[in-house]
MARBA-3410 file (N, C-alpha, C, O; in Angstrom, 1 decimal):
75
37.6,-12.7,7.7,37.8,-13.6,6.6,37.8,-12.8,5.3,37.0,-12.0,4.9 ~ 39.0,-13.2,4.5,39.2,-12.4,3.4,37.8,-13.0,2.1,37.7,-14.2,1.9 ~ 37.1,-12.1,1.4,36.1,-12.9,0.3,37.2,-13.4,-0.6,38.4,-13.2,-0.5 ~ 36.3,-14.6,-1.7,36.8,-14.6,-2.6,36.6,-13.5,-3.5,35.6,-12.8,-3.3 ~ 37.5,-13.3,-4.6,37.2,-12.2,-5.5,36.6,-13.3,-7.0,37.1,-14.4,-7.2
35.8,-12.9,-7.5,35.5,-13.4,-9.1,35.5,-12.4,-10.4,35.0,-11.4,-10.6 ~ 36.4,-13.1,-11.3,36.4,-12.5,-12.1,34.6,-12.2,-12.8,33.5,-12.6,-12.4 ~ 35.0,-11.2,-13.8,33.4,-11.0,-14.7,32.3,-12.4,-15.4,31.2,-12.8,-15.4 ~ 33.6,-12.6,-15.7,33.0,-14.2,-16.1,32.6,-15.4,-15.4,31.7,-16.2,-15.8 ~ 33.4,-15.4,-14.1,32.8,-16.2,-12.7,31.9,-15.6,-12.4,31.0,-16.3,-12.0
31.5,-14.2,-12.4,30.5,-13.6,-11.8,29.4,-14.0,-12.3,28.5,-14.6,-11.7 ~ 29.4,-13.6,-13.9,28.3,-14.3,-14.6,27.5,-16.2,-14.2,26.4,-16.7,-14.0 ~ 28.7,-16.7,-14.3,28.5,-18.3,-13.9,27.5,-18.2,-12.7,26.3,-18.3,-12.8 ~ 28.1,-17.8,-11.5,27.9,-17.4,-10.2,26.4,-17.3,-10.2,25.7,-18.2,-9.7 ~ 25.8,-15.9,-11.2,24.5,-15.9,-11.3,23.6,-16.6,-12.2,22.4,-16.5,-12.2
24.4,-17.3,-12.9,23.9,-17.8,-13.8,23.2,-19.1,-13.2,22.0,-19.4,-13.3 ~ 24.1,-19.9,-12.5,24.1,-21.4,-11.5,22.6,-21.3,-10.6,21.8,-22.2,-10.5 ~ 22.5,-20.2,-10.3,21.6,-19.4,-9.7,20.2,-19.4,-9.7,19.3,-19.4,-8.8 ~ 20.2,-19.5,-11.2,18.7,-19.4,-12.1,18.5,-17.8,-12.7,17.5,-17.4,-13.1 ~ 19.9,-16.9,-12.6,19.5,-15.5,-13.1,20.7,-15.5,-14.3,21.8,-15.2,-13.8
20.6,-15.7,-15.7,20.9,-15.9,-16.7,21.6,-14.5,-17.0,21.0,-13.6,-17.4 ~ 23.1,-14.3,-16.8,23.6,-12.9,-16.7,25.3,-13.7,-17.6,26.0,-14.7,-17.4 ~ 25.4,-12.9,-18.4,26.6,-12.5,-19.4,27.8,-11.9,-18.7,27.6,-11.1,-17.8 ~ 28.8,-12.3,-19.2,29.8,-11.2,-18.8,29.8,-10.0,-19.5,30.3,-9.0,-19.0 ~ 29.3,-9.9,-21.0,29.1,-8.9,-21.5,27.7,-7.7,-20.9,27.4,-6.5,-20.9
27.5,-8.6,-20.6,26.2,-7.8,-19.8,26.3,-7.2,-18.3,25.7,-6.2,-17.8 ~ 27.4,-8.1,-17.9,28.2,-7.5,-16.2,29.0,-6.4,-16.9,29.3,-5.5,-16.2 ~ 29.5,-6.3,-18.3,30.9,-5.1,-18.8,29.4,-3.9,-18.6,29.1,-3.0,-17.9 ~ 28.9,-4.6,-19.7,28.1,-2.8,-19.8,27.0,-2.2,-18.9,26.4,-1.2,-19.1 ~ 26.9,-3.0,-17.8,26.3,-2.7,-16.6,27.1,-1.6,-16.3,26.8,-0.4,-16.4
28.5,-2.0,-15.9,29.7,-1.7,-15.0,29.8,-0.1,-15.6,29.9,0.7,-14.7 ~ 29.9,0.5,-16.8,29.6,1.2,-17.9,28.6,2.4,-17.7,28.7,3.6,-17.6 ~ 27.4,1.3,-17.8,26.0,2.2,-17.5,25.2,2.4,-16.4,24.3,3.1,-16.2 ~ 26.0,1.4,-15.4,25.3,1.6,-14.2,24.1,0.3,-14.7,23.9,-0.2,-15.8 ~ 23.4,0.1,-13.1,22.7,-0.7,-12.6,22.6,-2.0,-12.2,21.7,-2.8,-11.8
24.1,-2.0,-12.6,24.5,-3.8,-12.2,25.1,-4.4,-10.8,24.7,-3.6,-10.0 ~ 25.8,-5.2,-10.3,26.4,-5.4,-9.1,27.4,-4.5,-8.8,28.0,-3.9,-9.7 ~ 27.8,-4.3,-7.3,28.7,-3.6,-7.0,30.0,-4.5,-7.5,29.9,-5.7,-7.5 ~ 31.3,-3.6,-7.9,32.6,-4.4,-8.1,34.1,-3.5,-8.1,34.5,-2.4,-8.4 ~ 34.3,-4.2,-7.8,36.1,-3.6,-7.2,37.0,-3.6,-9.0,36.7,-3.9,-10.1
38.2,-2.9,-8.5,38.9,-3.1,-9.5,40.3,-3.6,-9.1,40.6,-3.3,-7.9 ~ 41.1,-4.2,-9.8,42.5,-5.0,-9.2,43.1,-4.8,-10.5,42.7,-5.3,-11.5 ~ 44.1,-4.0,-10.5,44.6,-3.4,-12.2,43.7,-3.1,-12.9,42.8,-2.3,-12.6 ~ 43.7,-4.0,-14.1,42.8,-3.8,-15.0,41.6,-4.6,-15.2,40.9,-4.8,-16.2 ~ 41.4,-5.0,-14.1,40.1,-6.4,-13.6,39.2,-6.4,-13.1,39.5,-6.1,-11.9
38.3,-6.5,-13.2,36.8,-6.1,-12.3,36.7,-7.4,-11.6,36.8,-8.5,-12.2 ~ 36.6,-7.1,-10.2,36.4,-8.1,-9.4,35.0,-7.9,-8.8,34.5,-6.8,-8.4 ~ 34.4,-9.3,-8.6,33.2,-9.3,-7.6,33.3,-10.0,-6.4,34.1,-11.0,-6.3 ~ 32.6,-9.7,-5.5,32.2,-11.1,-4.5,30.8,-11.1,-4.5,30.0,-10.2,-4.8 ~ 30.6,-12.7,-4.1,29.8,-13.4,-4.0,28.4,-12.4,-3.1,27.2,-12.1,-3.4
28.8,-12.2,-2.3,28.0,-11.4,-1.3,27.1,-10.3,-2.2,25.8,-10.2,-2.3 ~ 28.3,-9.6,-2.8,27.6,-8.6,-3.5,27.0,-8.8,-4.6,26.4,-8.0,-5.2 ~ 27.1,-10.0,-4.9,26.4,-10.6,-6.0,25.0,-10.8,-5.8,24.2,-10.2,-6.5 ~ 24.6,-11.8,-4.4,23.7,-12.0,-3.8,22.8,-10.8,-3.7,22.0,-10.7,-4.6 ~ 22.8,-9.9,-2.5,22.5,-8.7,-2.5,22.1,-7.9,-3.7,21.0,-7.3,-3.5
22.6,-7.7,-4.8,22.3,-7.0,-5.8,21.0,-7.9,-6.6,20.1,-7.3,-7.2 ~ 21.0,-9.5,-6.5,20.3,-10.1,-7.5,18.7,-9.7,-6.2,17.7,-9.2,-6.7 ~ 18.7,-10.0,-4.9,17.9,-10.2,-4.8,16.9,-8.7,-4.0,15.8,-8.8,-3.4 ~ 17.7,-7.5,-4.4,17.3,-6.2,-4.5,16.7,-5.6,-6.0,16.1,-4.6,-6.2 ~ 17.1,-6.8,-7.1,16.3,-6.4,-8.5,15.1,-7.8,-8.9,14.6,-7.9,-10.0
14.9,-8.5,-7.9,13.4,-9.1,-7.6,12.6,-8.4,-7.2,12.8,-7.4,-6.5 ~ 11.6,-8.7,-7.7,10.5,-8.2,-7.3,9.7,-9.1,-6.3,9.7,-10.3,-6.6 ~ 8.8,-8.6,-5.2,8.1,-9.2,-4.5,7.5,-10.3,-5.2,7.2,-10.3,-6.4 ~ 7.3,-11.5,-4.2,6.9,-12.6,-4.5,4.7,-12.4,-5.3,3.8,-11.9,-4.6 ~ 4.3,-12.8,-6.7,3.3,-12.5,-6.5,2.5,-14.2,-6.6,2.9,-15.3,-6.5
1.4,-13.6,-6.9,0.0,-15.1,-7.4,-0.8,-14.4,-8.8,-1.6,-15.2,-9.3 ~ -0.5,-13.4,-9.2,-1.0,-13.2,-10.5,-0.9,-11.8,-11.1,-1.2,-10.8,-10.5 ~ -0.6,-11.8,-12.3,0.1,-11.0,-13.0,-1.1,-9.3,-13.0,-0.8,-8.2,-13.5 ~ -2.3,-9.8,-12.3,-3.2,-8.3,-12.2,-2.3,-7.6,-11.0,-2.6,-6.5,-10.7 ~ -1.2,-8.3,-10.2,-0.6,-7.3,-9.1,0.5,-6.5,-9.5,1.2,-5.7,-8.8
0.8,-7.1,-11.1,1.8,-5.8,-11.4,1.4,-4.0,-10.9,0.2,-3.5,-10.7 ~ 2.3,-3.4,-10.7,1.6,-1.8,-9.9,0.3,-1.9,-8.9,-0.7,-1.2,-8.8 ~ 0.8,-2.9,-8.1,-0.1,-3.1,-6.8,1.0,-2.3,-5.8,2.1,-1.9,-6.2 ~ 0.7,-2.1,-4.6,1.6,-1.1,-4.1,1.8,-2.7,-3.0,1.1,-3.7,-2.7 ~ 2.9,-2.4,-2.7,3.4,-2.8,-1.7,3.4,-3.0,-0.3,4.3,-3.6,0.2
END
């Protein structure tokens, strides 16, 4: 099954709907600086999928905690 593709701005929506409050300006300079979702290019268009959306948001969570002394608790 072929994905859908989303533009930068669907992408942002996408995570935004989500509960993870993300810009398309903030998906540009990711894309730039590194550290943001994986994304394709189609001419001059950064494309995402959903998948890879997913996967990226829930690889920059952090473990579930119960209180803020478990910041630098090991894992």
């Amino acid at each position: 099954m072929t994905p859908q593709y989303l533009t930068r701005a669907e992408a942002a929506d996408y995570l935004t709907a989500r509960g993870l409050r993300v810009s398309k300006l903030t998906l540009q300079k990711w894309a730039t600086t590194g550290g943001g979702p994986q994304y394709r290019i189609f001419g001059t268009r950064a494309l995402y999928i959903a998948a890879d959306l997913d996967t990226w948001a829930v690889e920059k969570l952090s473990a579930p905690r119960r209180s803020t002394s478990e910041v630098g608790a090991a894992a």
